[in-house]
C-alpha positions in Angstrom: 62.0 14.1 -11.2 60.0 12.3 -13.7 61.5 13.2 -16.7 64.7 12.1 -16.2 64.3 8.5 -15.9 61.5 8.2 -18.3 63.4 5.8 -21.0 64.8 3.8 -18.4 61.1 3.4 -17.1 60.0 2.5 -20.9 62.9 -0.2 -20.5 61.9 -2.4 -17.7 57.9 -2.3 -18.7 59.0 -4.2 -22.0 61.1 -6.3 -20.1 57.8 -8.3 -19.3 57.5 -10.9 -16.4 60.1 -13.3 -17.8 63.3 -12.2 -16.0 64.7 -14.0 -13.5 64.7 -13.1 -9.4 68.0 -12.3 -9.7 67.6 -9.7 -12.0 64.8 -7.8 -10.4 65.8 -8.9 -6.6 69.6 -8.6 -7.1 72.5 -10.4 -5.0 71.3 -10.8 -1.9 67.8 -12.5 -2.9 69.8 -16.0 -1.6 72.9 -17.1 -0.3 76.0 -18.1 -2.5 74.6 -21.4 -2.4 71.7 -20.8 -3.4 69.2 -21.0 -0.5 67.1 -18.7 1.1 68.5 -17.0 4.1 66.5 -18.4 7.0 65.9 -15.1 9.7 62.5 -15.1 11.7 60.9 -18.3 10.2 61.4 -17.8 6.3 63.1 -15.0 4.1 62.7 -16.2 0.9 63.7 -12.7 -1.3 64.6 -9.2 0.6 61.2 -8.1 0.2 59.5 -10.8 2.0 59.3 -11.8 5.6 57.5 -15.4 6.9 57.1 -15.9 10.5 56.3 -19.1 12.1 53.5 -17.4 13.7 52.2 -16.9 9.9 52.5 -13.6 9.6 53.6 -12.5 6.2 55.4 -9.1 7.1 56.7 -7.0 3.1 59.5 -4.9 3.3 58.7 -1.4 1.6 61.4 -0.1 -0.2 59.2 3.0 -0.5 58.5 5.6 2.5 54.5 5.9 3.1 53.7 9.2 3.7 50.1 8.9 3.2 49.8 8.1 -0.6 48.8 4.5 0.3 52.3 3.3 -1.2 52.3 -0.1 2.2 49.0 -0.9 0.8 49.6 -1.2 -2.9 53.2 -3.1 -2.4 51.1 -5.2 -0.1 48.7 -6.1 -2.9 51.7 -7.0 -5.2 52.9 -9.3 -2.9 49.7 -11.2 -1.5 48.4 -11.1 -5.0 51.2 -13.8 -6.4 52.1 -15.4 -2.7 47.8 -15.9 -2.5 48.2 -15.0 1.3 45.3 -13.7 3.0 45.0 -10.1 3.7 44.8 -9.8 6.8 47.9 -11.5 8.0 50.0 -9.1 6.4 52.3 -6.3 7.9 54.4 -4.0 7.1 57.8 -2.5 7.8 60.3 0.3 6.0 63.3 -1.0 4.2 66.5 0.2 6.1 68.9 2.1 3.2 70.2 -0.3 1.1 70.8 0.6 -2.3 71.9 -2.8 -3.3 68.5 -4.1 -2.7 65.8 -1.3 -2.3 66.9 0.5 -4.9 64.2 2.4 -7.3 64.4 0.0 -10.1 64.0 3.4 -12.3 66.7 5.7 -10.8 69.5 3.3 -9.7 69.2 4.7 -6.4 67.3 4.2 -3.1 64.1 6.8 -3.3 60.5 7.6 -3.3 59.8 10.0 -5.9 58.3 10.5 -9.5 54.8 8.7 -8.9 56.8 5.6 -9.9 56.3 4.0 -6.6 53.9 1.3 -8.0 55.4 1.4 -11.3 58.9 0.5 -10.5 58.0 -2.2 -8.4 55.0 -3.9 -10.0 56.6 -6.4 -11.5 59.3 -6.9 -9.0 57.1 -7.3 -5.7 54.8 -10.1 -7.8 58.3 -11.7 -8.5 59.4 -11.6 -4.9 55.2 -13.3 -3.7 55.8 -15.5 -6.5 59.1 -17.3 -5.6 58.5 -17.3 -1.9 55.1 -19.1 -2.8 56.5 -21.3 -5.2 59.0 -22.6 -2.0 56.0 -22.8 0.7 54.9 -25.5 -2.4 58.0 -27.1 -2.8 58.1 -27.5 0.8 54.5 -28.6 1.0 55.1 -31.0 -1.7 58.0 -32.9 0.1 56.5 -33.3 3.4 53.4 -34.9 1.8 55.0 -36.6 -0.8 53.1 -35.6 -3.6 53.5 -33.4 -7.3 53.8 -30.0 -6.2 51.5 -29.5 -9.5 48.9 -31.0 -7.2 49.0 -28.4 -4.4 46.7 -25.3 -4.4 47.0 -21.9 -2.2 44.4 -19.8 -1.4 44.2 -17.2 1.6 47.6 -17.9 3.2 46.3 -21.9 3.1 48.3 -24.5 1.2 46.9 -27.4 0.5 46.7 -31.1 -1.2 42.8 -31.4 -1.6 43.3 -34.9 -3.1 44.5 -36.1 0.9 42.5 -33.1 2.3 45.8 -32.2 3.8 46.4 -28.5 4.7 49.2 -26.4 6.3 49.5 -22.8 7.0 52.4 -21.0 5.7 53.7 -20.2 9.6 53.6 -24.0 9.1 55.8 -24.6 6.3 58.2 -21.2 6.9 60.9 -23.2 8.3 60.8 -26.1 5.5 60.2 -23.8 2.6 63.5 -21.9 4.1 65.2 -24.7 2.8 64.1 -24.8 -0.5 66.2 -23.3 -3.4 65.3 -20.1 -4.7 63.7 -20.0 -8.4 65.4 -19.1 -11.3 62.0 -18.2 -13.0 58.7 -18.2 -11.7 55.0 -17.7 -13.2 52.7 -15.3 -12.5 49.3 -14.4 -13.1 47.2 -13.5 -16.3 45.2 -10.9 -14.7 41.8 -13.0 -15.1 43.5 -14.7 -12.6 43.7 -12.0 -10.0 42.3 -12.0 -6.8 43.5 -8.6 -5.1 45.0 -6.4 -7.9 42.2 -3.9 -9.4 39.5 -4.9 -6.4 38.9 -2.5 -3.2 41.2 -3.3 -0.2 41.7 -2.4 3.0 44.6 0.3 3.7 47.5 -1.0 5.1 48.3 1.8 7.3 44.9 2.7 8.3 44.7 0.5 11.8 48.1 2.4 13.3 47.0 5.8 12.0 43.8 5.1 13.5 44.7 3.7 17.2 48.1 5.9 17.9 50.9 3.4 17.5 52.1 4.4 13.9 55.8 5.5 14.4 56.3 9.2 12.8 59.7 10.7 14.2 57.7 12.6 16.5 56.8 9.7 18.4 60.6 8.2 18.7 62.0 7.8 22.6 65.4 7.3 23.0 66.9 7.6 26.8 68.6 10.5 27.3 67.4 12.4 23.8 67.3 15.8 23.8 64.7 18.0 21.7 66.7 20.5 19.8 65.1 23.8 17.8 67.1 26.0 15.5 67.1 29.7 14.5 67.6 30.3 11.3 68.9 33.6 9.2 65.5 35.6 8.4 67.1 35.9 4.7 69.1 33.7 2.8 72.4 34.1 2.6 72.8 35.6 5.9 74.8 34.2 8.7 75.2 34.2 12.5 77.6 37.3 13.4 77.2 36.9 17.2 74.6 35.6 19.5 74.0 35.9 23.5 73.1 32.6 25.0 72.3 33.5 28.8 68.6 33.7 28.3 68.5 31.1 26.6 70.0 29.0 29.5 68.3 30.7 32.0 65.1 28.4 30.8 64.3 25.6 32.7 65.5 22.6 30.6 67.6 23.8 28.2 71.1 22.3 27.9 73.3 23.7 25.1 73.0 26.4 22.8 75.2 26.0 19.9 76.0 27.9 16.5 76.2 25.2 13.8 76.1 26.0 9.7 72.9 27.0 9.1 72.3 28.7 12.5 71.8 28.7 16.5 70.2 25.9 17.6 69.1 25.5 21.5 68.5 21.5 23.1 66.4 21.0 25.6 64.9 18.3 27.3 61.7 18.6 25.3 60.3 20.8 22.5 58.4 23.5 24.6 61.7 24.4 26.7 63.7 24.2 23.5 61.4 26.5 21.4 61.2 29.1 24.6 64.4 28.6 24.5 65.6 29.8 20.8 62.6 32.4 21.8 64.7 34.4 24.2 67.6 34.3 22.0 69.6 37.4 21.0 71.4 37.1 17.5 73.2 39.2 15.5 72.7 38.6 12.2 75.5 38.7 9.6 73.5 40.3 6.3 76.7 41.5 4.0 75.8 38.4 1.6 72.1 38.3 2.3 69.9 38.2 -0.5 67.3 41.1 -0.6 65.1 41.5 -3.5 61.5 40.9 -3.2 59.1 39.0 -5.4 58.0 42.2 -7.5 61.5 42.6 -8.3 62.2 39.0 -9.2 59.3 39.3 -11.5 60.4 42.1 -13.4 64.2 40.8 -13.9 61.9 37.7 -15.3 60.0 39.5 -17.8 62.9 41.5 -19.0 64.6 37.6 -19.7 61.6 36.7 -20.8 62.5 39.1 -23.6 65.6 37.2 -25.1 66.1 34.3 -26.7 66.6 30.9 -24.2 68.4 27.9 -24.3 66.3 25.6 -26.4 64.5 23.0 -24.7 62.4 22.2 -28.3 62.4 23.3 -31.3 60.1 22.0 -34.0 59.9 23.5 -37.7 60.1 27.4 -38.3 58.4 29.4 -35.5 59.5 32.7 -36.7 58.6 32.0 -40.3 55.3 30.8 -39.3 54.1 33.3 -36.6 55.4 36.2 -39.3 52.5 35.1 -41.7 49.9 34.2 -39.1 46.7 35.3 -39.2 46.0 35.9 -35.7 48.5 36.2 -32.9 48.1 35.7 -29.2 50.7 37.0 -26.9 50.5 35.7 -23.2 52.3 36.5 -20.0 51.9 34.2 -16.7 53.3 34.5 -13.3 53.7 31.6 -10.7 54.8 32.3 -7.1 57.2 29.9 -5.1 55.0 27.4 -3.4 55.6 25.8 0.0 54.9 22.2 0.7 53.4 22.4 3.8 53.0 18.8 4.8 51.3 18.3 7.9 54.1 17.4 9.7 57.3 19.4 9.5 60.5 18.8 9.1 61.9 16.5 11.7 64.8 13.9 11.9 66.3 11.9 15.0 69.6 11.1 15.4 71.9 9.3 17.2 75.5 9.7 16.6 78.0 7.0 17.9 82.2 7.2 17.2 82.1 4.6 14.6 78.1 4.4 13.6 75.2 7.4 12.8 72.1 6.2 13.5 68.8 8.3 11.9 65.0 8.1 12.2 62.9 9.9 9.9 60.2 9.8 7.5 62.9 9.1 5.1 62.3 9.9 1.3 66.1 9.8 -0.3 67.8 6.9 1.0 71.0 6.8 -0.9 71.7 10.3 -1.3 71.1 11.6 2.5 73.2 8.2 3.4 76.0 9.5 1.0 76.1 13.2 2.6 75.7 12.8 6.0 78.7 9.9 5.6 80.6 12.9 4.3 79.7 15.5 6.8 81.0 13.1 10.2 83.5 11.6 8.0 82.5 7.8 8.3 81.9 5.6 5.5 77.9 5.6 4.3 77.4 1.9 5.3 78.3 3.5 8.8 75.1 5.5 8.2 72.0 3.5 9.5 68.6 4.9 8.4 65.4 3.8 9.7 62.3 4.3 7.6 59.2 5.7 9.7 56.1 6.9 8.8 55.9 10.5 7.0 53.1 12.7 8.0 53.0 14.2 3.9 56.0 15.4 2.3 55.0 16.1 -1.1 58.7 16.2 -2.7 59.9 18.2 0.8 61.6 14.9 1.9 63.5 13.9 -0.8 65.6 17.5 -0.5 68.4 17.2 -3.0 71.1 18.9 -0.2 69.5 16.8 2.4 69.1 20.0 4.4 67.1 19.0 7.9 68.9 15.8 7.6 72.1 17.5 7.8 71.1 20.4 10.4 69.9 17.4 12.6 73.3 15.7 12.3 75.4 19.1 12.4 73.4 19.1 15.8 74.5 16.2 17.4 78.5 16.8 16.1 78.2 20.0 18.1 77.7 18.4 21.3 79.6 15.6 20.8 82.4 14.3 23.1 81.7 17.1 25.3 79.2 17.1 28.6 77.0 19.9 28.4 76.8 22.9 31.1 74.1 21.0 32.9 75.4 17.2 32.9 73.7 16.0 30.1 75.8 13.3 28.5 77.6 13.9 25.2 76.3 10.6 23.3 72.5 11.9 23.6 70.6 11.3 20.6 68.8 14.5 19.5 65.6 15.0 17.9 65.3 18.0 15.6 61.9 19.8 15.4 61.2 22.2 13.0 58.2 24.5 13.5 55.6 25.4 11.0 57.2 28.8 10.9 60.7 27.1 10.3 58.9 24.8 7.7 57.3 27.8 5.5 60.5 30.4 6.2 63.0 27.9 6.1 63.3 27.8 1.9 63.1 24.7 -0.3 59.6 25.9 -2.0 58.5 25.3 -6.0 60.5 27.9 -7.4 58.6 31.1 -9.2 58.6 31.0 -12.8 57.0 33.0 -15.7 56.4 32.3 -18.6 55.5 34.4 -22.0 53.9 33.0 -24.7 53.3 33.5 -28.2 51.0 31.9 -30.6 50.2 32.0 -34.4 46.5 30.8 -35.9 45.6 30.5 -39.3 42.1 31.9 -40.7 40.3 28.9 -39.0 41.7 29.7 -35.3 43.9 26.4 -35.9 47.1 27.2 -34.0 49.7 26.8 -36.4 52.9 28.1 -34.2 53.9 28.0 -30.9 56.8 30.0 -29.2 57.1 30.0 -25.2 60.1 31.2 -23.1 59.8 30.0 -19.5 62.1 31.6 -16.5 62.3 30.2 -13.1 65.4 28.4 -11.6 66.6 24.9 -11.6 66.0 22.2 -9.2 69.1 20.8 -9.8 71.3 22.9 -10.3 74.5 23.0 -7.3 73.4 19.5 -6.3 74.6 15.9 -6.9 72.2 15.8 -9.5 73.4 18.3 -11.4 74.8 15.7 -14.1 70.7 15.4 -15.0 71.0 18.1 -16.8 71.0 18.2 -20.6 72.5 20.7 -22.9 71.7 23.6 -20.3 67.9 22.7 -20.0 66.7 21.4 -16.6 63.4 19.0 -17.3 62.0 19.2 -14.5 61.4 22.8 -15.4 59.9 22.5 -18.9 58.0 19.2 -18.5 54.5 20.0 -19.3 55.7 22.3 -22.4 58.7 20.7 -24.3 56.5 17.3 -24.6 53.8 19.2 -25.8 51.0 16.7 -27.0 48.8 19.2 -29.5 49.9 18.4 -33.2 50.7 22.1 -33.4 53.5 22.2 -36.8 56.0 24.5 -35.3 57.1 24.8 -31.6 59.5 26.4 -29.8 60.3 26.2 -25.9 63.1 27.9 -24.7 64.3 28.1 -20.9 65.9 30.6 -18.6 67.6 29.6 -15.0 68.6 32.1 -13.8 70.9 31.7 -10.1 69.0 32.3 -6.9 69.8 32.0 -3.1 66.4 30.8 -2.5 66.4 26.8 -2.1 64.1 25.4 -4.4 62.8 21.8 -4.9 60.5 19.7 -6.7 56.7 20.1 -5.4 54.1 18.1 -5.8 53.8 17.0 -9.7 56.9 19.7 -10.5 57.2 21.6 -13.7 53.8 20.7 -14.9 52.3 22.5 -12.1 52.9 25.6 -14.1 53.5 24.4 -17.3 50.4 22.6 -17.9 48.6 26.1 -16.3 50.3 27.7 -19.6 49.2 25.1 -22.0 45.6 24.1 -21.2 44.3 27.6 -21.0 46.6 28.8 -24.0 44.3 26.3 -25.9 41.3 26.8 -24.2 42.1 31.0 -25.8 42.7 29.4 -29.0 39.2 27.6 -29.2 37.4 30.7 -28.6 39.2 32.2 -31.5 38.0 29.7 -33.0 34.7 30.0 -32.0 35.1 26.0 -31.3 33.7 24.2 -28.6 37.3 23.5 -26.2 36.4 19.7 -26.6 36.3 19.4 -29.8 39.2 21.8 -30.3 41.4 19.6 -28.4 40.4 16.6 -30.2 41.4 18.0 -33.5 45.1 18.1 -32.4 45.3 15.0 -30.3 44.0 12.8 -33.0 47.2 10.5 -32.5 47.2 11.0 -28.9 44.4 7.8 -27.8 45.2 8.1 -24.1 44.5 11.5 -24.3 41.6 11.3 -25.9 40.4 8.5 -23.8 40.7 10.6 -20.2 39.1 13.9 -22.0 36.2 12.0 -23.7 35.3 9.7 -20.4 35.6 13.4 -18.3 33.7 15.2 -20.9 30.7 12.4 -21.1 30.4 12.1 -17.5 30.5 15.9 -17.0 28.2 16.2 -19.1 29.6 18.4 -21.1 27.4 18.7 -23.7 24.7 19.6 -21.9 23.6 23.1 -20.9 25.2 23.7 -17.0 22.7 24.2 -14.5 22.2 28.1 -14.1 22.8 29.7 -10.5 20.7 32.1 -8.5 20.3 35.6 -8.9 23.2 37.7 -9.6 25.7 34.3 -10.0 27.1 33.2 -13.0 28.2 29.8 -13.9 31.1 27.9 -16.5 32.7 24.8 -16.7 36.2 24.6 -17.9 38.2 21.5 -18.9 42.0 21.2 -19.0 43.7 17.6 -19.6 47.6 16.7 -18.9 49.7 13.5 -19.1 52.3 13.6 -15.8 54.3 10.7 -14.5 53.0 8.8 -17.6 49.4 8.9 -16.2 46.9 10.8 -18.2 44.1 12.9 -16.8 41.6 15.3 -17.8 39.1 17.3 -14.9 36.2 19.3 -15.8 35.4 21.8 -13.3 32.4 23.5 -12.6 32.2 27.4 -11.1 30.0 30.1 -9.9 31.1 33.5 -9.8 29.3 36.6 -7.7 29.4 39.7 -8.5 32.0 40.7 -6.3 34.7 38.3 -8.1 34.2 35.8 -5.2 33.6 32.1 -6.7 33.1 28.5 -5.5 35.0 25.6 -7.1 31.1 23.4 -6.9 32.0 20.3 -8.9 35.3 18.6 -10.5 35.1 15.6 -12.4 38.3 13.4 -12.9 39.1 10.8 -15.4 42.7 9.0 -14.7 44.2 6.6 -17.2 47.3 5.5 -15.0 47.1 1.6 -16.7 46.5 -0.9 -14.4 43.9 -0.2 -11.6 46.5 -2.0 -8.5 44.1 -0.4 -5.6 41.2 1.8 -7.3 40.0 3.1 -4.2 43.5 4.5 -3.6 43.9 5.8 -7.0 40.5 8.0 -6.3 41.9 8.7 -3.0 45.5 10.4 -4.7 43.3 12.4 -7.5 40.6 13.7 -4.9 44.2 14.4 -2.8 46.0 15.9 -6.0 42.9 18.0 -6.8 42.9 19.9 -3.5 46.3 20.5 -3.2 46.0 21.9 -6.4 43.4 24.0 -5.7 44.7 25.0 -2.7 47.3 26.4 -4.3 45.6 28.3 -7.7 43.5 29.9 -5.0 45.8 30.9 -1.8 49.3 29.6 -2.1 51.8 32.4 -2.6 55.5 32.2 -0.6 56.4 35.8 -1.5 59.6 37.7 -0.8 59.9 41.8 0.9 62.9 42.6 1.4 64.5 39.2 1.1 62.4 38.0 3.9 59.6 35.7 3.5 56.4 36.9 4.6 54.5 34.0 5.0 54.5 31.6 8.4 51.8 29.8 9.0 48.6 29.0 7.6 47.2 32.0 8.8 48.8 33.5 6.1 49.3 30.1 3.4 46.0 28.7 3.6 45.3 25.4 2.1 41.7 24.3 1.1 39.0 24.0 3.9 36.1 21.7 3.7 33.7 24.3 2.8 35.9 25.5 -0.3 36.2 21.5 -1.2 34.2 20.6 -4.1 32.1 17.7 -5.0 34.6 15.8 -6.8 33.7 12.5 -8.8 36.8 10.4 -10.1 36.7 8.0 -13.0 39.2 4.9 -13.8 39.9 3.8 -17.4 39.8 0.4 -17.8 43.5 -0.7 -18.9 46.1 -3.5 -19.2 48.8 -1.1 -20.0 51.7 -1.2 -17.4 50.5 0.7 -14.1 51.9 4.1 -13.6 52.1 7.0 -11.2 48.5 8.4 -9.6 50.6 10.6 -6.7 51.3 13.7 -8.1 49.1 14.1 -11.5 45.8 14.6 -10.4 47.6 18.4 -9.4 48.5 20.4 -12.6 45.1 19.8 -14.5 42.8 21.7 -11.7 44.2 25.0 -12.0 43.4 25.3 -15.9 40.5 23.5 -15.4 38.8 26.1 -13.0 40.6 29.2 -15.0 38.8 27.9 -17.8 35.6 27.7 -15.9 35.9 31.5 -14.5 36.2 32.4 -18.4 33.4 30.5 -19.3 31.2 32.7 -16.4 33.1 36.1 -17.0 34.6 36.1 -20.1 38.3 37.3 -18.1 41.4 35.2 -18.8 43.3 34.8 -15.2 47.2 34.4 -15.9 48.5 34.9 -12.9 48.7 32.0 -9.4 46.8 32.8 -7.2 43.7 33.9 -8.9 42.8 37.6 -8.0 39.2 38.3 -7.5 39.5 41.1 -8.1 40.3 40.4 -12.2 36.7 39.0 -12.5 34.6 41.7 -11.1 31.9 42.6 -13.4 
């Protein structure tokens, strides 16, 4: 999603701290008289929340879902409000474009790392202002120059009278005060929270059971309801026998709705037995049946013919004619599944004039907008409640806003009507997807391949650069279709088309072909694969070269500082030029480095490997160097690269969603294993120093790990690994 919005980002961090609360809080920051709207105490801005009980309570536009997203909007706030940490809470925004909206996409959504970035200057705004008033009022009640009046700690005082007054205190005078045109905010010398470690907002709830996921939500009467779903896409329900499913003990209804049968029950166990003794016929005339082999060979023979052009720099065919040496590539990437540790799951509670949700909700706007359409009501008739998301990954923000959508078709099926056993018709009902449904149910980072051809002069310099990629497009068939420019989706070529190596002549051509299988973004998108291609495509070239892969790099990032300042602090603390320790008997060891700019972040990750004789290997070490500007929370920044690294690494070594038949083979993690401890490697992560504007540290800490350990496993065994997951067996001896 990134690379869509990346010159609208570019626009609003020169805009600087000078505009106006209006501008970055919008029309509803005051009343048409300019006062604050006075609800709970004090409500100076829509982002901030004063009780007379001094609590400070910040409205997150954002949906946590573990990437620490409550705690660094809380630092924003307290930061420029100077309130004490520890009186402030948390709640979710409900969906309201008009005022929640993601400064950098126009629309209400957490998405493209830019959680932080998007809001960094806007959240300071919002503590500003509403500190500014808590003066003001301060100032009248004691008589004196508000210039004179110091807060510290969620304290405001006049130390000239030694007069004090908490802002629970003041919330109902400062509620009277006009809001600011302009306010002031810090240098960062002046910062007290921003860059230093803090405790997680989110960390207390998590901890002692009371955090609201959608699991936990109780409404009276709700019924739990499970769905089967066709076992290939495309398919549909042809006929279905619903006595045994009734014949279990709590089960109410059992109805067909758009994307399959789905069986309510007075809780999940009954529900699931329930869609367990179901008998349906499935309707597979339109199914879609190829498996992944055969997907893979339709790629390769596109893979053979020219692209739509996503970049084209100089003369590639001129170029790689008179090269020297030439180096032909193919790679193959499987779909992925996101396999967050909570599934899909939605509640909902339809009314005749309202729709009320609860969910860890990611895409505000656009589920608002479809589900409106779906019931026919208007989407301000559409009430979403924010609750906690137990990982997502990109699942959440789904661009059809599929389990949103089942959930509701769900509740329209049993509406207005009393079930077979009494229940009433206006029950809310709670949708529960399975971790089978989760991993079968589609919506996975879509396969791709890419080929790859290179040109090097005498010197092993790379001089040309041609790479076709084939995999399908994100958005493609949905309402964001319109992102799409001149035929090239960029969310599938991100990684490649901004190619940072001073190479003279590039080409990057694109293939999307149409699929049945739903595909998404996942976790740091098209440079998951992209950046795969590039960093061990130059980590080839540098042993043509017979070049050290440092310096290699450096010699075509010579204008690139940021990347030269993550892949210079990673290589020094690495040690990279040192000899690598050796292993026992029988092992072999390499280090591999791979760097990659996502999200506007930059990072670079050495990783260190040792390799039996087998072909089994153990990831030992991974250093990380992360130049995402400023540091808001450092300890959550390390916390999102560690994160980012494992998923990664999950992935390059188990994560496959393949395809027999049409059918997806995989259902569990049985059979889609992510990382366990003992596979988790020492990991040491590194912060540049920065003033730049912050930017995202959720998803790029994920493509560089891949390369970074292929390149390692070349190092020990001299075999080049081009296909995800690695295969052991390739690096036998």
């Amino acid at each position: 999603m990134n690379t869509i919005h990346n010159e609208s980002r570019r626009t609003f961090l020169k805009a600087g701290a000078g505009l106006t609360l209006g501008v970055y809080l919008g029309p509803t920051l005051a009343a048409a008289d300019g006062k604050a709207e006075a609800v709970a105490g004090f409500t100076p801005n829509a982002f901030i929340r004063i009780g007379t009980d001094n609590t400070v309570t910040v409205i997150s536009k954002h949906l946590e879902m573990g990437q620490g997203v409550y705690t660094g909007l809380a630092t924003l706030i307290a930061e420029e409000l100077d309130a004490a940490w520890a009186q402030i809470r948390m709640e979710g925004a409900p969906a309201d474009a008009k005022r929640y909206a993601n400064l950098f996409m126009s629309i209400q959504i957490t998405g493209g790392s830019n959680s932080m970035a998007n809001s960094y200057l806007q959240m300071r705004q919002a503590g500003a202002a509403a500190r500014q008033m808590l003066v003001a009022a301060a100032a009248k009640r004691w008589q004196v120059s508000a210039d004179e009046i110091t807060v510290d700690a969620g304290v405001v005082q006049h130390k000239a009278s030694a007069r004090k007054a908490t802002f629970g205190e003041l919330a109902e005078a400062a509620a009277l005060e006009t809001v600011p045109k302009e306010t002031k905010l810090k240098e960062p010398g002046e910062f007290k929270l921003i860059g230093k470690k803090a405790a997680r907002k989110d960390v207390r709830e998590k901890t002692n059971g009371t955090a609201q996921f959608t699991r936990d939500v109780k409404l009276p009467g709700m019924l739990t309801a499970v769905v089967a779903h066709p076992p290939r896409f495309g398919a549909k329900v042809a006929r279905f026998d619903a006595a045994p499913a009734k014949a279990i003990a709590g089960v109410t209804d059992v109805v067909e709705i758009r994307t399959g049968v789905a069986v309510l029950a007075t809780d999940f166990w009954a529900a699931k037995k329930g869609r367990d003794a179901l008998v349906i016929e499935w309707d597979e005339s339109n199914a879609f049946k190829s498996g992944s082999a055969e997907l893979f060979e339709q790629y390769r023979q596109l893979a053979e013919q020219p692209g739509t052009v996503a970049r084209n720099d100089g003369d590639v065919t001129t170029t790689l004619a008179a090269a020297t040496n030439h180096i032909e590539a193919s790679y193959e990437f499987p779909y992925l599944a996101h396999a967050a540790m909570e599934p899909m799951d939605c509640v909902v509670k339809l009314g005749p004039d309202t729709c009320e949700i609860w969910n860890g909700e990611q895409l505000q706007t656009l589920d608002q907008k479809t589900v409106a359409l779906a019931i026919g009501m208007a989407p301000h008739q559409v009430k979403l409640n924010m609750l906690y998301a137990g990982g997502s990954f990109g699942r959440r923000a789904n661009p059809v806003s599929d389990y949103v959508l089942e959930a509701v078709y769900v509740a329209k099926a049993i509406a207005g009507r009393v079930s077979p056993k009494g229940t009433s018709s206006a029950a809310p009902v709670k949708l529960c997807w399975t971790r089978e449904d989760d991993m079968r149910a589609g919506h996975y980072r879509a396969m791709f391949f890419h080929k790859v051809t290179a040109g090097l002069n005498q010197f092993g310099i790379a001089q040309a650069w041609q790479q076709r990629i084939v995999g399908q497009s994100i958005m493609a068939g949905t309402a964001l279709e319109a992102f799409i420019k001149n035929g090239v989706d960029g969310s599938s070529v991100e990684g490649s088309a901004n190619l940072p190596y001073a190479i003279p002549n590039v080409a990057v051509e694109l293939h999307s072909p149409k699929l049945p299988v739903p595909v998404q973004w996942w976790r740091s998108v098209g440079s998951t694969h992209n950046a795969y291609v590039v960093e061990t495509m130059l980590d080839e070239f540098a042993h043509v070269a017979k070049r050290d892969p440092v310096d290699y790099r450096r010699n075509l990032l010579q204008d690139k500082r940021r990347h030269l300042g993550v892949m210079n602090l990673v290589a020094q603390k690495s040690g990279w030029d040192k000899p690598l320790a050796a292993g026992k008997p029988g092992e072999r060891r390499g280090r591999g480095i791979a760097v990659h700019e996502s999200f506007n972040s930059f990072v670079a990750q050495v990783a260190e490997v040792t390799l039996k004789k087998d072909g089994s290997f153990h990831v030992d070490r991974v250093f990380c160097a992360v130049d995402c500007g400023v540091a808001i929370n450092p300890d959550n920044i390390r916390a999102q690269m560690e994160g980012g690294i494992i998923f990664g690494l999950s992935a390059a070594l188990s994560g496959a969603i393949t395809l027999k038949d049409g059918a997806v083979e995989q259902s569990n993690f049985d059979d889609y294993p992510v990382l366990r401890m003992n596979q988790t490697p020492r990991i040491e992560v590194h912060i540049v120093p920065s003033a730049e504007a912050p930017t995202g540290v959720g998803e790029p800490g994920v493509p560089p790990i891949a390369p970074a350990v292929a390149n390692a496993l070349f190092a020990a065994s001299g075999k080049r690994l081009r296909r995800l997951p690695f295969d052991t067996a390739e690096l036998k001896a």
